[in-house]
MDTraj code that builds the backbone (N, CA, C; nanometers):
import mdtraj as md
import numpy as np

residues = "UNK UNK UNK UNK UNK UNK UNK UNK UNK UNK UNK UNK UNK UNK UNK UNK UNK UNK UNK UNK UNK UNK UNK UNK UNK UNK UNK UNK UNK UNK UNK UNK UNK UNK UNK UNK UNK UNK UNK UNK UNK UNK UNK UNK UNK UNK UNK UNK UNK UNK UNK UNK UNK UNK UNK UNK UNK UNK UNK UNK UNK UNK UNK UNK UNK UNK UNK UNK UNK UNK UNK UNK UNK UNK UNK".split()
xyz = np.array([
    [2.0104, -4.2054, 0.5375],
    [2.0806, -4.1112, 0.4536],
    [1.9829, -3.9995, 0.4127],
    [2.0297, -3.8981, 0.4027],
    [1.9184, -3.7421, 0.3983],
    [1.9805, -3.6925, 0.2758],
    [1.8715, -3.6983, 0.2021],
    [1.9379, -3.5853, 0.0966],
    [1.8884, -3.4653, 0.0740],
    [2.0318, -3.3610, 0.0743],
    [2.0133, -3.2230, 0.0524],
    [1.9252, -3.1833, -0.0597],
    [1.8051, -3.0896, -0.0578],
    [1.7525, -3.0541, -0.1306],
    [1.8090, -2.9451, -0.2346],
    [1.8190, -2.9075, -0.3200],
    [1.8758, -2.8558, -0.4221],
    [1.7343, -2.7812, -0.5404],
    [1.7291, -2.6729, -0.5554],
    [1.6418, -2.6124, -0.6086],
    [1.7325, -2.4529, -0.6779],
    [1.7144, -2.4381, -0.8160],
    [1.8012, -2.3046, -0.8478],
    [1.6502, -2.2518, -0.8756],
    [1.6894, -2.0775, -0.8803],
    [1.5708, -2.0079, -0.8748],
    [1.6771, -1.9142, -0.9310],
    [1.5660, -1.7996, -0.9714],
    [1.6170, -1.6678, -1.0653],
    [1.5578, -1.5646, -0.8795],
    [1.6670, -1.5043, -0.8713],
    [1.6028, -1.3274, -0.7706],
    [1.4994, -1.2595, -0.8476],
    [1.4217, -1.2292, -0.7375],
    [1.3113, -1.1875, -0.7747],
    [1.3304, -0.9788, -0.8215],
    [1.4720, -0.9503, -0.7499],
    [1.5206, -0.8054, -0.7330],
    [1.6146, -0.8254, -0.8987],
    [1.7232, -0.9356, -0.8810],
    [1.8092, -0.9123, -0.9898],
    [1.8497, -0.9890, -1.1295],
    [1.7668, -1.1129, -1.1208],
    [1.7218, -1.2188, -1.1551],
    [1.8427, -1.2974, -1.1901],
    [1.9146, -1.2690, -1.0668],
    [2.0559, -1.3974, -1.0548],
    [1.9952, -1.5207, -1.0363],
    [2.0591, -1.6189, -1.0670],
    [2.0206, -1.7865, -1.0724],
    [2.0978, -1.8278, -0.9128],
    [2.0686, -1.8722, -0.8434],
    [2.0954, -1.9128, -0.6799],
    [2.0327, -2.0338, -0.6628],
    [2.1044, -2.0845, -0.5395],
    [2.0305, -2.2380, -0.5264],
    [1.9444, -2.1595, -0.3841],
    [1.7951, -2.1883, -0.4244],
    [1.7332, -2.1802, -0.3241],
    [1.7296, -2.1843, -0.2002],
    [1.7805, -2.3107, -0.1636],
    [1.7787, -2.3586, -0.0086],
    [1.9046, -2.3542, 0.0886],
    [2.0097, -2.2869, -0.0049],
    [2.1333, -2.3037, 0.1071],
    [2.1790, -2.0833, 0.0799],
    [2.0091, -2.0624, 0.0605],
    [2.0044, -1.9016, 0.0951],
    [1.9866, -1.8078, 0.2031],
    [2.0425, -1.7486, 0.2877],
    [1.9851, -1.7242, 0.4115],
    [1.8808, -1.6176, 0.4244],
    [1.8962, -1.5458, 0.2358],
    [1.8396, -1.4358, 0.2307],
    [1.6905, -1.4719, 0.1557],
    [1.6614, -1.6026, 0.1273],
    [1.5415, -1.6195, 0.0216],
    [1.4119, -1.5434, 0.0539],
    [1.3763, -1.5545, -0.0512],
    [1.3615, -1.5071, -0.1746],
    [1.4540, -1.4721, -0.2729],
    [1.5148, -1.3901, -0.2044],
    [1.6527, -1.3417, -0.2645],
    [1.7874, -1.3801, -0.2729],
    [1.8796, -1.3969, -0.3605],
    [2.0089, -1.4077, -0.3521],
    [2.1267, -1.3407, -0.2881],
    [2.0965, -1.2275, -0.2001],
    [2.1998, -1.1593, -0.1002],
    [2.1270, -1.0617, -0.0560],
    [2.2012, -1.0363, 0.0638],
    [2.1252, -0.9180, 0.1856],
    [2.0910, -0.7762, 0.0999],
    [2.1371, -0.8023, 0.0395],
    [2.1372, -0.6382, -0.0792],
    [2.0206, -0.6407, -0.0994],
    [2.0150, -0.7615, -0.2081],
    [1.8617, -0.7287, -0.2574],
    [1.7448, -0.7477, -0.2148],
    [1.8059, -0.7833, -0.0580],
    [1.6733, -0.8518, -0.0088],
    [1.6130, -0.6860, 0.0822],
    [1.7698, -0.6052, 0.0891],
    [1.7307, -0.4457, 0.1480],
    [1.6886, -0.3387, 0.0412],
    [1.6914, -0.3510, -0.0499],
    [1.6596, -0.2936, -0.1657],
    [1.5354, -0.3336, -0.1863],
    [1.4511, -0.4683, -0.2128],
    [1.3496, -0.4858, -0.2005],
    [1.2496, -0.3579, -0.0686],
    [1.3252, -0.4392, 0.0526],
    [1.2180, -0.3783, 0.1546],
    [1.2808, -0.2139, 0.1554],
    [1.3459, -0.1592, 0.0928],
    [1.3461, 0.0045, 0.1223],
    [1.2535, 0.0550, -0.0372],
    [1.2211, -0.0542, -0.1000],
    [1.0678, 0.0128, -0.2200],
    [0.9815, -0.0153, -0.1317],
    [0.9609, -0.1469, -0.0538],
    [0.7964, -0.1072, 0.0342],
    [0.8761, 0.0071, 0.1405],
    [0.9254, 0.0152, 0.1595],
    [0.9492, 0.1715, 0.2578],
    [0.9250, 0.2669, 0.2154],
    [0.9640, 0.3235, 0.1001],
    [0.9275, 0.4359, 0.0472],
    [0.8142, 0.4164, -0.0330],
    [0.7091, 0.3514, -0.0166],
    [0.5886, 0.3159, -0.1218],
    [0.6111, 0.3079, -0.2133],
    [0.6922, 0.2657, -0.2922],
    [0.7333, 0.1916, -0.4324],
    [0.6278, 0.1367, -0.4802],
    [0.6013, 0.0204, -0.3749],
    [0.5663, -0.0970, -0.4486],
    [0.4571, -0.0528, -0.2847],
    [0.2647, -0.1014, -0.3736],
    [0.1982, -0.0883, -0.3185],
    [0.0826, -0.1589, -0.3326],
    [0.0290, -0.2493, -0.1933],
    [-0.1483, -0.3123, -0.2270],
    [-0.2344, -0.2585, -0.2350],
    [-0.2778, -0.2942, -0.3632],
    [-0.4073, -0.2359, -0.4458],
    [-0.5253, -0.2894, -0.2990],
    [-0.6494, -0.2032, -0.3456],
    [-0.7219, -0.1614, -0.2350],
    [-0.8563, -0.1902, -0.3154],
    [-0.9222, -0.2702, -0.2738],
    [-1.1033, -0.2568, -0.3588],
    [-1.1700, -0.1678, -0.2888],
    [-1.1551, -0.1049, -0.1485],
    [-1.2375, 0.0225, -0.0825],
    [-1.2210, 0.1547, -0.0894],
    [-1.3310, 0.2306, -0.1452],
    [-1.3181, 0.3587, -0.1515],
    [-1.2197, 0.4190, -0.0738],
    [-1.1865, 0.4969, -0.0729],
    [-1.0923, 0.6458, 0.0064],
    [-1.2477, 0.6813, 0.1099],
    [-1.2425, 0.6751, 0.2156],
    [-1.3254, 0.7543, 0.3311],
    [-1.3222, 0.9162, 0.3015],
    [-1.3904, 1.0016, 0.3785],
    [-1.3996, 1.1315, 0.3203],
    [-1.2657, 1.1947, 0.4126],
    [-1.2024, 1.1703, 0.5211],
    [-1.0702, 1.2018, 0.5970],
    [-0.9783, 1.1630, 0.5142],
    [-0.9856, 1.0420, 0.4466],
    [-0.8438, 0.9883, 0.4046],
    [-0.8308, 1.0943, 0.2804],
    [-0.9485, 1.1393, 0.2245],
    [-0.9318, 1.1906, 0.0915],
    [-0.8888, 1.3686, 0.1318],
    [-0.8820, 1.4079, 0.2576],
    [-0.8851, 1.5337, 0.2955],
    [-0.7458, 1.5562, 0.3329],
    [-0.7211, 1.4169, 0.3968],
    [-0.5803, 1.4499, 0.4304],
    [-0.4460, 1.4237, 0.2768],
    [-0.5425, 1.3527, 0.2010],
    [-0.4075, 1.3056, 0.0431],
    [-0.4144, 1.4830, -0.0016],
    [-0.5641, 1.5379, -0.0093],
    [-0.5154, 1.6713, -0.0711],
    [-0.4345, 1.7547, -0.0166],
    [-0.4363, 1.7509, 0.1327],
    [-0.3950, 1.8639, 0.2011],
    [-0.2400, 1.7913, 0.1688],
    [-0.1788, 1.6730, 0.1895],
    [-0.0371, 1.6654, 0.1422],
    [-0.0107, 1.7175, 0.0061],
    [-0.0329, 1.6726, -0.0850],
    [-0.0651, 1.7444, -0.2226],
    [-0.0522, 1.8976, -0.2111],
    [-0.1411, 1.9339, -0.1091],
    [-0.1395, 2.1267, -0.1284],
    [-0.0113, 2.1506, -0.0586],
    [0.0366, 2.0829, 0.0363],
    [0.1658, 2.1159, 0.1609],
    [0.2692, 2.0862, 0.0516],
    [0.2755, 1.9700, -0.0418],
    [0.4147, 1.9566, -0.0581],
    [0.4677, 1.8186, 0.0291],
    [0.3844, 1.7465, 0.1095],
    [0.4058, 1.6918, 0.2288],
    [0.4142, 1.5444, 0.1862],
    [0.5331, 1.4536, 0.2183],
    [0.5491, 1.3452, 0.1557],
    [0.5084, 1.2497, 0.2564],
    [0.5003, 1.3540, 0.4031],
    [0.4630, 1.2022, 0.5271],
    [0.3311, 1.2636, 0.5544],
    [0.2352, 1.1303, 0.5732],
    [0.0784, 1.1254, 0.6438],
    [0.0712, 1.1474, 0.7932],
    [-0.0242, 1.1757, 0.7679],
    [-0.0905, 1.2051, 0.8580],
    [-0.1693, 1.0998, 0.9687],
    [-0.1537, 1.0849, 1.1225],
    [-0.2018, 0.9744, 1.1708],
    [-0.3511, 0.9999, 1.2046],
])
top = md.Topology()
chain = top.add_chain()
for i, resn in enumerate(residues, 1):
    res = top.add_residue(resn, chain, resSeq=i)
    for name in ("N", "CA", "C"):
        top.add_atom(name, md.element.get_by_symbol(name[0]), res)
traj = md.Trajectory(xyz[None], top)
């Protein structure tokens, strides 16, 4: 006999209460918030902190967006 695991959790996007394991979207409680999540890391919302300086290019190219107006980088 197997028993179903059962775990409620709060969303991490809306902090609805969901049973964990019979989620297809976990973390999250529905495809929504699980696209809402990943369109803040898309648009740099939400970003990893960095312990290494800015190189002297990386810092040439943030001003020159800054001076352009320019919201996309540079490769």
């Amino acid at each position: 006999m197997t028993e179903k695991r059962t775990m409620n959790v709060r969303c991490p996007k809306c902090n609805e209460s969901f049973s964990y394991y019979s989620s297809e979207f976990r973390p999250f409680c529905s495809e929504r918030c699980k696209q809402v999540d990943l369109g803040n890391w898309f648009t740099e919302n939400y970003r990893v902190p960095s312990k290494e300086n800015l190189s002297e290019d990386d810092i040439e190219v943030v001003l020159k967006n800054l001076n352009d107006g320019d919201t996309e980088y540079e490769d």
